[in-house]
Every structure is written in C-alpha cells, then in structure tokens.
C-alpha positions as CSV (number, residue, x, y, z in Angstrom):
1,X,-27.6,65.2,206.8
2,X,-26.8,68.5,205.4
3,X,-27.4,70.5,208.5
4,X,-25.1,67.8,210.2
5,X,-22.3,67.9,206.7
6,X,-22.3,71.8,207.2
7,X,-21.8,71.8,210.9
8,X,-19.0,69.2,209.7
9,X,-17.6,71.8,207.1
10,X,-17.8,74.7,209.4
11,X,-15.2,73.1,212.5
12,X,-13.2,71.5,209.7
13,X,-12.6,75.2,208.1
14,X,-12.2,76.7,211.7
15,X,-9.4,74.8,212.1
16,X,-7.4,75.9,209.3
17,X,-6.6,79.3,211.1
18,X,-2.6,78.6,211.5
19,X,0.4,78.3,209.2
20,X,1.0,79.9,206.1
21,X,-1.5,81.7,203.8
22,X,-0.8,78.6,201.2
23,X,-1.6,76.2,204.1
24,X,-4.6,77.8,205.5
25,X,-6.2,77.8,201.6
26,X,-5.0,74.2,201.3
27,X,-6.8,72.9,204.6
28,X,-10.0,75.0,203.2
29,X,-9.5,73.2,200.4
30,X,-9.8,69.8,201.9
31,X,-12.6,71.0,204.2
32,X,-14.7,72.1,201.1
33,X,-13.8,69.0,199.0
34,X,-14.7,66.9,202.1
35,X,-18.3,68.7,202.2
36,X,-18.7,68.8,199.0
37,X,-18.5,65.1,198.4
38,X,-20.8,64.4,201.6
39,X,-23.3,66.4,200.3
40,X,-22.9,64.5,196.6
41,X,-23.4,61.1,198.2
42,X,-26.7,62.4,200.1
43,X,-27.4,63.6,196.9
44,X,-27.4,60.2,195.3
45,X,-28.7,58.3,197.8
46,X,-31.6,60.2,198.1
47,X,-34.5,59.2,196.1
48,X,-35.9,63.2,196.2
49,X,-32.6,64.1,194.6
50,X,-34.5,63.0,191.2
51,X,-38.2,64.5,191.4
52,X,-38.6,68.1,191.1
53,X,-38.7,69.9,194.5
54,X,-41.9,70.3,196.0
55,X,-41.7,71.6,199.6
56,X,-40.5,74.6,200.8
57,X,-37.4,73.1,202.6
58,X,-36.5,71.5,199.2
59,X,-36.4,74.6,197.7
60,X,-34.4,76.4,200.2
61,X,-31.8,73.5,200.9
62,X,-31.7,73.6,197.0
63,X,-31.0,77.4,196.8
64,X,-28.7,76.7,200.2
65,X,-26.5,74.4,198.3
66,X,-26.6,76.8,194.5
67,X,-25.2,79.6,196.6
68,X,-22.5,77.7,198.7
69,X,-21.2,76.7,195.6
70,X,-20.2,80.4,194.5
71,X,-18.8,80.5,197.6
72,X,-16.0,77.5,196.3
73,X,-14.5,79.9,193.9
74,X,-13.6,82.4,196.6
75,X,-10.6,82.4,199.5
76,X,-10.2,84.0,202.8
77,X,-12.4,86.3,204.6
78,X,-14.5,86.8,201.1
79,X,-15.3,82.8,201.4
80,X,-16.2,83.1,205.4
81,X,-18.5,86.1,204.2
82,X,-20.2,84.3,201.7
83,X,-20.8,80.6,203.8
84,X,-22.0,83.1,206.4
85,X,-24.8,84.8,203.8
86,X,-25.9,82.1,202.5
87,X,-26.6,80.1,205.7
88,X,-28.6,83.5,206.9
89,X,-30.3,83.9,203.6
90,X,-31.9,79.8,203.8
91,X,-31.8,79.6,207.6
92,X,-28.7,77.2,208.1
C-alpha cells in the first residue's frame, strides 16, 4: 500500500500547479494530509507496525516514511526536492 499511497500523493500534488501561491500550498496541503492519513491507517492495521523491523524493506520503508516527514515542514520547489531524494535514497 505505500508504494500505491505515494503514487496517490505524487498526482494529487501534481495537480496543484495553478492558482495562486496560497492555493497551490493549500492543495499540497490536502495532498499531504491525504497521504499522510493513508499511510497512518496502513500503519495501524498492520500487525508489523508493532514488532521491531526485521527485513531490509522494513527498514528502508521505515527510513522512506522518517524522511518524507521532514519533507511536511517544507513548501514549493524545496518540498518537490526533498519527496524526490527521499524516494531515490530508499528506492520509491
């Protein structure tokens, strides 16, 4: 699911390209709210979510997740740059 919630995200923030700078922040907004809380309800309904890690993938998609949430405090071209690292950095 989180391969599928980011693919979600991703056309969700790439259409918030028009209106106003205030409007283009507030769809992004939404679209990371929106990903966020998909990602919180795999979280929970996923037994794994409450042992520690032990595969690779784990690991990575736990590392994924810890930096795409530094990316929620950013905006603008400094948010797309960070989404885009992190997804290179875990393989996303």
């Amino acid at each position: 699911p989180r391969e599928r919630n980011a693919q979600d995200e991703e056309r969700a923030r790439g259409s918030c390209s028009a209106g106003t700078d205030a409007q283009r922040d507030a769809c992004r907004d939404k679209a990371r709210a929106a990903y966020s809380a998909r990602m919180e309800e795999a979280r929970r309904s996923n037994h794994r979510a409450e042992m520690r890690s032990e595969s690779d993938e784990d690991r990575r998609e736990e590392a994924y997740e810890m930096a795409r949430d530094k990316c929620n405090a950013m905006r603008g071209a400094d948010e797309d740059r960070c989404v885009a690292d992190a997804r290179a950095r875990y393989h996303h």
